[in-house]
TORKOL-4160 file (C-alpha; in steps of 0.2 Angstrom, whole numbers, padded with zeros to 4 digits, m for minus):
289
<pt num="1" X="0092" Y="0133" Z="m0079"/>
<pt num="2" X="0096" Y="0130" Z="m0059"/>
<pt num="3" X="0078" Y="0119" Z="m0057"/>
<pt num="4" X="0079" Y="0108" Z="m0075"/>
<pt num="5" X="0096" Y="0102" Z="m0067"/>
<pt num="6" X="0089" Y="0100" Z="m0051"/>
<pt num="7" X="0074" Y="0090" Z="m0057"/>
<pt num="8" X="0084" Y="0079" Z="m0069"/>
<pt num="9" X="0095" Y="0075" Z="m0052"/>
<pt num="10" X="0080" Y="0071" Z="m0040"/>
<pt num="11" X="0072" Y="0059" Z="m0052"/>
<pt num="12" X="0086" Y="0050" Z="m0063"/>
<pt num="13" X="0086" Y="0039" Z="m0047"/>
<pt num="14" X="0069" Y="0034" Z="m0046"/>
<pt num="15" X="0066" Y="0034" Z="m0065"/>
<pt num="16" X="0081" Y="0019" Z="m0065"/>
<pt num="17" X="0075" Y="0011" Z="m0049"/>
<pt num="18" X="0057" Y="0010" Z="m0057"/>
<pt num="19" X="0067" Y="0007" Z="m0074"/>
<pt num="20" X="0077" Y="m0010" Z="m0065"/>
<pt num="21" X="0063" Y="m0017" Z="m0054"/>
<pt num="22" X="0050" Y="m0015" Z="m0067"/>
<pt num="23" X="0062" Y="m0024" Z="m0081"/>
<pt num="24" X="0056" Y="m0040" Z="m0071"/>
<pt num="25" X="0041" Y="m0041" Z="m0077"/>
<pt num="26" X="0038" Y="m0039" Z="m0097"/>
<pt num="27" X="0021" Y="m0031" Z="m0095"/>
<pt num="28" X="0024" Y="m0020" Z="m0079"/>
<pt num="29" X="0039" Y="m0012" Z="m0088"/>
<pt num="30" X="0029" Y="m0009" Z="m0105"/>
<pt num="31" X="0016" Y="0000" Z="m0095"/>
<pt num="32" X="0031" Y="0012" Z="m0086"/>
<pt num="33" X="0037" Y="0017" Z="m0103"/>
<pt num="34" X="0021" Y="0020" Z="m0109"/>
<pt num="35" X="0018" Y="0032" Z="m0094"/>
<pt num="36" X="0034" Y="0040" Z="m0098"/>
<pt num="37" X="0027" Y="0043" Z="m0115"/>
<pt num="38" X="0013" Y="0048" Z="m0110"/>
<pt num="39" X="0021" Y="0061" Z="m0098"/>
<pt num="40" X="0033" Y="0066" Z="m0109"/>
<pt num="41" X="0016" Y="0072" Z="m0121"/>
<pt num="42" X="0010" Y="0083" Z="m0109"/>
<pt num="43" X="0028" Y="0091" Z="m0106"/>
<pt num="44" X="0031" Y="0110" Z="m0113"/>
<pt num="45" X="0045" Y="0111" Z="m0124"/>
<pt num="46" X="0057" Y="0121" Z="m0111"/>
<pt num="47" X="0069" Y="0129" Z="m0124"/>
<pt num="48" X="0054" Y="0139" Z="m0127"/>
<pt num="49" X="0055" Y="0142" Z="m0108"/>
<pt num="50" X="0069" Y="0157" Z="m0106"/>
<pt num="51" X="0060" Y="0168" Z="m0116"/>
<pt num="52" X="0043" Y="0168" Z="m0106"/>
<pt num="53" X="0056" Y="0169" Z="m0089"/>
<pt num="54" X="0064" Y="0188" Z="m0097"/>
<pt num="55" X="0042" Y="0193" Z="m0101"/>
<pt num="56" X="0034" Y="0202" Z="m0086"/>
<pt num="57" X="0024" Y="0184" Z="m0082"/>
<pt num="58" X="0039" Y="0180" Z="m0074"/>
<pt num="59" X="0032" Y="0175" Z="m0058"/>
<pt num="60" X="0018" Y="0165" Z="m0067"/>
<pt num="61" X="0032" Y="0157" Z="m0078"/>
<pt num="62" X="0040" Y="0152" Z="m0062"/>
<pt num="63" X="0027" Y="0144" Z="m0052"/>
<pt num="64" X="0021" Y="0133" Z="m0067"/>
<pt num="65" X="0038" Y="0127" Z="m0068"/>
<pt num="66" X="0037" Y="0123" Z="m0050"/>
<pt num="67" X="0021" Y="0114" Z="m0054"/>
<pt num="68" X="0027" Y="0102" Z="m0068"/>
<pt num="69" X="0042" Y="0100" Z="m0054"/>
<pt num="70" X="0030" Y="0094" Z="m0043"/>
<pt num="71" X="0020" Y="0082" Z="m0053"/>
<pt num="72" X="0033" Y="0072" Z="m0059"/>
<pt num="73" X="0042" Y="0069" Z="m0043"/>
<pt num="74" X="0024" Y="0067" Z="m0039"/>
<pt num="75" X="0022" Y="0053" Z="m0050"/>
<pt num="76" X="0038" Y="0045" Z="m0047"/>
<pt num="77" X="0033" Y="0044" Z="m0027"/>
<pt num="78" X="0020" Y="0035" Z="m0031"/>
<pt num="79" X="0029" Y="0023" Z="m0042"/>
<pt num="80" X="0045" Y="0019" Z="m0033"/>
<pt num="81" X="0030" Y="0015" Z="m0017"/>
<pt num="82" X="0020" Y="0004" Z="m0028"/>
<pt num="83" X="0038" Y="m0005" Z="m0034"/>
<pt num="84" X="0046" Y="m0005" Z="m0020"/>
<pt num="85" X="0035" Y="m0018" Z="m0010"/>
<pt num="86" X="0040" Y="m0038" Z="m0012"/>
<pt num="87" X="0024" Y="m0043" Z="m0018"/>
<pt num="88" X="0023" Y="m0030" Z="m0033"/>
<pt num="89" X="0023" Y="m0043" Z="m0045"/>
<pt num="90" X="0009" Y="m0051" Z="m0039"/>
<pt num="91" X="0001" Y="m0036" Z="m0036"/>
<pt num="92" X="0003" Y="m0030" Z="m0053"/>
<pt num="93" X="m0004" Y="m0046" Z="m0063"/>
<pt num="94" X="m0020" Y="m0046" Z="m0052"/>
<pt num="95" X="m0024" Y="m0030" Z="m0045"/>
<pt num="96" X="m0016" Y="m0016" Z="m0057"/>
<pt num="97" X="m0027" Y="m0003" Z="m0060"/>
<pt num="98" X="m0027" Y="0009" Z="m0076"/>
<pt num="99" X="m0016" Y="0022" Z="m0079"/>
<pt num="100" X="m0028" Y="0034" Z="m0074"/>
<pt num="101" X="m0033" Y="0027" Z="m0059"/>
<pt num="102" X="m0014" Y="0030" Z="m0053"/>
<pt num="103" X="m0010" Y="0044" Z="m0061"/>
<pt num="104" X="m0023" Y="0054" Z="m0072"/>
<pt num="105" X="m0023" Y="0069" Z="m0059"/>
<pt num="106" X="m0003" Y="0072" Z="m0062"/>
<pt num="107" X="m0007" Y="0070" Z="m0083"/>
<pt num="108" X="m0020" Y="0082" Z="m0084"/>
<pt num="109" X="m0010" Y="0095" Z="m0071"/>
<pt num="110" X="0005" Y="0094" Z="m0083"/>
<pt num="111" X="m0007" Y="0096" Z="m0100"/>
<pt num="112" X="m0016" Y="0112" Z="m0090"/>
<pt num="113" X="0003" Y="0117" Z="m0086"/>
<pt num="114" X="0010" Y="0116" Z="m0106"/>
<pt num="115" X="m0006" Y="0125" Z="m0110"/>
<pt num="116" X="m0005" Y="0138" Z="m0100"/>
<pt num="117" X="0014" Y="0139" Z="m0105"/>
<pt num="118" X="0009" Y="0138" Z="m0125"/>
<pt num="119" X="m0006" Y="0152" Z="m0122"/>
<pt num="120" X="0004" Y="0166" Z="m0115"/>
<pt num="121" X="m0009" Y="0167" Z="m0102"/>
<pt num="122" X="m0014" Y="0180" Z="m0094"/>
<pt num="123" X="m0012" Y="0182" Z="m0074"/>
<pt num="124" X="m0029" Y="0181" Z="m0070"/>
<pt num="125" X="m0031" Y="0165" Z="m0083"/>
<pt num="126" X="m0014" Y="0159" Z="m0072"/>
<pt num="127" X="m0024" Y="0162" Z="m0056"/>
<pt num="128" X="m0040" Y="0151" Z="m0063"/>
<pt num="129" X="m0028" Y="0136" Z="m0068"/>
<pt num="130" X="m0019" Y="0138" Z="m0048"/>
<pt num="131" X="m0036" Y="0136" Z="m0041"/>
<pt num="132" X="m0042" Y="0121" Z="m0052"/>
<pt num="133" X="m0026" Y="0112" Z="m0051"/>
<pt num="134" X="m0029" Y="0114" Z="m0032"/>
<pt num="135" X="m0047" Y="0106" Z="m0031"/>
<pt num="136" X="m0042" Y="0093" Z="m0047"/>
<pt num="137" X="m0028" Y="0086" Z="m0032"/>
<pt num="138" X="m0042" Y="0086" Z="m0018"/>
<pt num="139" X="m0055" Y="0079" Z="m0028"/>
<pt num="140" X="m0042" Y="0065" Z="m0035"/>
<pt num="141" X="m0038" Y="0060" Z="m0016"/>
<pt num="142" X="m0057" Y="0062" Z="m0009"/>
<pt num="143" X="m0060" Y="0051" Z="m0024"/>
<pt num="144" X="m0047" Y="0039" Z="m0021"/>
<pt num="145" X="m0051" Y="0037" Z="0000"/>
<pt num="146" X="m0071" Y="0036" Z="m0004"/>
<pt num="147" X="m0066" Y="0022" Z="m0017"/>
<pt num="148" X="m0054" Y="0014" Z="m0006"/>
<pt num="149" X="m0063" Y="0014" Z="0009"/>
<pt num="150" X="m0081" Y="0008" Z="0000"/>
<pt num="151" X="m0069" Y="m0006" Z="m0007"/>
<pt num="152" X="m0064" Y="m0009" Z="0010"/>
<pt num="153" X="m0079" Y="m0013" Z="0015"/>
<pt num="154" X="m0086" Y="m0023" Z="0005"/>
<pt num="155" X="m0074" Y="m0035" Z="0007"/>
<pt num="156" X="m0074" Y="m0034" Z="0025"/>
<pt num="157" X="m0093" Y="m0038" Z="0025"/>
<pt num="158" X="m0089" Y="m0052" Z="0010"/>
<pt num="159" X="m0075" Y="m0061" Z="0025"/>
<pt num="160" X="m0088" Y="m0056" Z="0039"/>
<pt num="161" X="m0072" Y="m0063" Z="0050"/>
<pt num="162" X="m0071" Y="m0068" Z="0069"/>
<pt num="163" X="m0060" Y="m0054" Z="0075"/>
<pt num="164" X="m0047" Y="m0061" Z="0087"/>
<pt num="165" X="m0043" Y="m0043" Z="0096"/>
<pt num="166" X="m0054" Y="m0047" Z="0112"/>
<pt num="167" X="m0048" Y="m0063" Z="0116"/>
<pt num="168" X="m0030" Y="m0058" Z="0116"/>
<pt num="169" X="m0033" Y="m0044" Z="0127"/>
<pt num="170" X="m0041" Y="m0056" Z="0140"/>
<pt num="171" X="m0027" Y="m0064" Z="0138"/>
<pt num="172" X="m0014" Y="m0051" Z="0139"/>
<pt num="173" X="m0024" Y="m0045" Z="0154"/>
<pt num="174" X="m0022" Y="m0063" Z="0163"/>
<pt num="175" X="m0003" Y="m0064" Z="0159"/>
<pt num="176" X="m0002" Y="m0045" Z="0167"/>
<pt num="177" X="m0009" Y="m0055" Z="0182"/>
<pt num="178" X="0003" Y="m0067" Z="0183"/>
<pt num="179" X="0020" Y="m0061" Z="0174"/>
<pt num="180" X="0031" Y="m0075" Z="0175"/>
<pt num="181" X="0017" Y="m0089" Z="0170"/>
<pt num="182" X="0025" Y="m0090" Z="0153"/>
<pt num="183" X="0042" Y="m0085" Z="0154"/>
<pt num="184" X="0048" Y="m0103" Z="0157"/>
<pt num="185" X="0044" Y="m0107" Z="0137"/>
<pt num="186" X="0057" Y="m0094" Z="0130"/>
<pt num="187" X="0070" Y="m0104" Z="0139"/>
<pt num="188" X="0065" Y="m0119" Z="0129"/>
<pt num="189" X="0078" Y="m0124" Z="0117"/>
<pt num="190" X="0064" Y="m0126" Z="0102"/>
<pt num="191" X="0057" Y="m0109" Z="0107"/>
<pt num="192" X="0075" Y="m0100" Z="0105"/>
<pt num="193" X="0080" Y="m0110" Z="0088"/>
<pt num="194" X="0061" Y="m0104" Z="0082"/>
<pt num="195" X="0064" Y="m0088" Z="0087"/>
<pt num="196" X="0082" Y="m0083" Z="0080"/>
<pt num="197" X="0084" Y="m0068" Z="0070"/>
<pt num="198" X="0093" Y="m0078" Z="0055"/>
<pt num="199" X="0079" Y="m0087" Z="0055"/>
<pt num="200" X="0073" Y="m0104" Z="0060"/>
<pt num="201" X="0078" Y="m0121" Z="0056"/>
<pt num="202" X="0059" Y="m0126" Z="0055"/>
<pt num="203" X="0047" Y="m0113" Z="0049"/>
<pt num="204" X="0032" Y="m0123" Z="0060"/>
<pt num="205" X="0031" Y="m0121" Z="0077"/>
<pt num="206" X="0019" Y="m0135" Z="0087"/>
<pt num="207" X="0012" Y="m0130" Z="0104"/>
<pt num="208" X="0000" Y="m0145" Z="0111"/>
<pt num="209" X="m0007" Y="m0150" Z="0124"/>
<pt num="210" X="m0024" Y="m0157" Z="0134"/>
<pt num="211" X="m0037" Y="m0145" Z="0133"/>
<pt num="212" X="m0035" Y="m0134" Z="0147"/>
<pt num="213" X="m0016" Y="m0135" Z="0148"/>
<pt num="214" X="m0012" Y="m0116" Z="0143"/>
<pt num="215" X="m0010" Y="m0119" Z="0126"/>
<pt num="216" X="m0018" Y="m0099" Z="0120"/>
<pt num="217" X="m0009" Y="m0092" Z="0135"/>
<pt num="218" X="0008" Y="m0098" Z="0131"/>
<pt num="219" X="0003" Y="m0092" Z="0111"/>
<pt num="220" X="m0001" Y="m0075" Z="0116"/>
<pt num="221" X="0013" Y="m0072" Z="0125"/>
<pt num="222" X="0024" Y="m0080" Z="0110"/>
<pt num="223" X="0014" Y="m0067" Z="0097"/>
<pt num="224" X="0018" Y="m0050" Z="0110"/>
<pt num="225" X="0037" Y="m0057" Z="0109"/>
<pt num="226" X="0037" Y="m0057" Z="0093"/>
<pt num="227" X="0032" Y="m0040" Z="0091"/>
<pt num="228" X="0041" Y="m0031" Z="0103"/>
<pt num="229" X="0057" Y="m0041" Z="0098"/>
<pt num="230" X="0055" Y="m0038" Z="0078"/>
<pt num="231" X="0043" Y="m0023" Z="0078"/>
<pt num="232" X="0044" Y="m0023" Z="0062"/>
<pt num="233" X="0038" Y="m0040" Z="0058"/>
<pt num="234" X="0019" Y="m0042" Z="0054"/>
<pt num="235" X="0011" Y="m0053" Z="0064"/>
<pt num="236" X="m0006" Y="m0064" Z="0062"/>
<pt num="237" X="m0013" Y="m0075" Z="0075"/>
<pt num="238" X="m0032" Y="m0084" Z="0075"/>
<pt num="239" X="m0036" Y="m0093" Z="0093"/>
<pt num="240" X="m0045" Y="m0109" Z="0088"/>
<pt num="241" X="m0060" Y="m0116" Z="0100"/>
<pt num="242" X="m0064" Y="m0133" Z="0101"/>
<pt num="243" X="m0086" Y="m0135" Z="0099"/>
<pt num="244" X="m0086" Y="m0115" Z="0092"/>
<pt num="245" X="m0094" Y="m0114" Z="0078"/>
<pt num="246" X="m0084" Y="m0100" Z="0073"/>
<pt num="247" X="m0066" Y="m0104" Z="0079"/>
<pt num="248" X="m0066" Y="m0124" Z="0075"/>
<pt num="249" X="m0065" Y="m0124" Z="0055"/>
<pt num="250" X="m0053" Y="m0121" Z="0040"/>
<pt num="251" X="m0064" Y="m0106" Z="0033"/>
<pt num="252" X="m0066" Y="m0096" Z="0049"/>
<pt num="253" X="m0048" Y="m0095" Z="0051"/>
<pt num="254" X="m0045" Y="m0090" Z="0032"/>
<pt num="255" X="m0058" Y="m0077" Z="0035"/>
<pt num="256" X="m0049" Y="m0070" Z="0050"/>
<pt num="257" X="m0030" Y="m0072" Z="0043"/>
<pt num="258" X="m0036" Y="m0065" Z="0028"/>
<pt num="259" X="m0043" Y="m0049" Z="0035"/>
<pt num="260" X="m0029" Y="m0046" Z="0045"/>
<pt num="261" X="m0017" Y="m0048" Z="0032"/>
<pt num="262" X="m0029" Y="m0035" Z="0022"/>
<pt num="263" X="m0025" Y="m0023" Z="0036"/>
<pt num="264" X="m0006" Y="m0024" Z="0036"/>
<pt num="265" X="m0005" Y="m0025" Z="0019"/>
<pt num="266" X="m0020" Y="m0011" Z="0009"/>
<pt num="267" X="m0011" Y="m0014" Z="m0008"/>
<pt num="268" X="m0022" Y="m0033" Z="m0006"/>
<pt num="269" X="m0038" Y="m0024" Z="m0006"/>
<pt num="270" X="m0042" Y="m0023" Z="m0026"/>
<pt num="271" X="m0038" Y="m0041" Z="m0027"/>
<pt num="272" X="m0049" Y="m0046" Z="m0011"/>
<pt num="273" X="m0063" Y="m0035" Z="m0019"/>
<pt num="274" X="m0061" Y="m0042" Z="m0037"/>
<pt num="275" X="m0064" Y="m0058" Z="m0026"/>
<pt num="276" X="m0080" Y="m0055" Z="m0020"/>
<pt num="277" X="m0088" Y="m0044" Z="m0036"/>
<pt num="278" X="m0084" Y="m0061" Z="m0042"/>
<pt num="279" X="m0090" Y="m0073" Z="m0030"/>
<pt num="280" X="m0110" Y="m0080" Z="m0031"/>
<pt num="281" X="m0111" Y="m0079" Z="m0011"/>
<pt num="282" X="m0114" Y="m0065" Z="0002"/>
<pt num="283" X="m0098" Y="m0072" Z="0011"/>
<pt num="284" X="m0084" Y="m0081" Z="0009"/>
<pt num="285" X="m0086" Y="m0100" Z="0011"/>
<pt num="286" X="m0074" Y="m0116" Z="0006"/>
<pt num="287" X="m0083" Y="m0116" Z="m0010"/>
<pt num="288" X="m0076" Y="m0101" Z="m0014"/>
<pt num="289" X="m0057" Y="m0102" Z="m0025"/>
């Protein structure tokens, strides 16, 4: 059959990119196979296939097929995205969810689909499956954001963080004022060795200066370089304050890198909120490991 060579083609990459990345990690690998296994379970045998494609349920026949297509590239998406970021490893031995978390919407779409296929169903059984398979996917996603997000939040309430969004845009704002007040510091000679593609001789950059010397302007202008020279570099930034309360210590700036970090990368959300289902206190303090 034309679509059981196509499909063999579109996911023998993925299955060996997952396959290689996964071998990494002894426990991550043993959890793909075992998804493979379990995918393979809810799989119709398709040598039974040719004689249900020749039967006046042709059409039906067809569009299941296109269904089982469907989940397991589905499947595979969602792996290769989950495998393909640096800190999967990490990820994996702190966060990982449950197979069914991930993935229990394609298993149960591929065990209707080999029922359907098995029953000899009739087109208006067909019809019933189409429609439930199309509220299982929304309910699965709804589910999924309205988890997510509730997570989401909860954490951001458990960092209750100093955002640093307003301060930069006074700042940008004063730079828009007065263009050339910080262009003298990228013909420095330790800004252009910090700032070289291939990477920097020292990862640390010091700025200092008397209080009142400039010191935040000259950073903000180094952090809007740095994302309109690398835009795809992700970039966090806390403005400490001398006497603040909430700018002049270690915890206030964890807070605030912290959440920022959660924005640019989501995948840190199911660690963050094991952290504060965990934690005895409303909000993250330096008693807190």
């Amino acid at each position: 059959m034309p679509s059981s060579r196509l499909t063999t083609s579109e996911t023998k990459g993925p299955i060996k990119l997952c396959l290689q990345i996964a071998s990494r990690l002894a426990e991550a690998f043993d959890w793909l196979l075992d998804a493979y296994a379990r995918i393979g379970e809810s799989l119709p045998v398709f040598s039974t296939v040719d004689n249900l494609i020749s039967s006046h349920r042709q059409d039906c026949v067809q569009q299941i097929l296109s269904n089982i297509y469907e989940d397991t590239l589905s499947f595979h998406q969602r792996a290769v995205i989950f495998f393909k970021q640096s800190t999967w490893t990490i990820a994996f031995k702190t966060t990982f969810r449950t197979f069914s978390d991930l993935f229990g919407d394609v298993t149960k779409n591929l065990q209707r689909s080999k029922e359907l296929l098995i029953q000899s169903a009739s087109v208006t059984h067909f019809q019933e499956a189409q429609d439930a398979r199309l509220l299982l996917t929304r309910e699965f996603s709804a589910q999924r954001d309205r988890h997510q997000e509730q997570q989401r939040l909860a954490v951001v309430s458990w960092l209750s963080h100093t955002p640093c969004d307003f301060l930069h845009v006074e700042l940008q704002d004063m730079r828009h004022k007065y263009p050339d007040i910080t262009r003298w510091i990228f013909d420095t000679v330790q800004i252009s060795e910090w700032l070289r593609k291939d990477g920097p001789s020292s990862p640390i950059l010091w700025l200092c200066g008397i209080p009142g010397a400039g010191e935040r302007i000259l950073f903000s202008s180094i952090t809007d370089h740095i994302k309109t020279k690398y835009p795809n570099a992700q970039v966090i930034y806390f403005y400490c304050k001398e006497k603040d309360p909430v700018r002049d210590n270690f915890v206030d700036v964890a807070r605030s890198l912290i959440a920022q970090i959660l924005e640019l990368n989501p995948i840190c959300i199911h660690y963050l909120y094991d952290k504060a289902l965990n934690s005895v206190e409303r909000s993250l303090s330096s008693k807190v490991t």
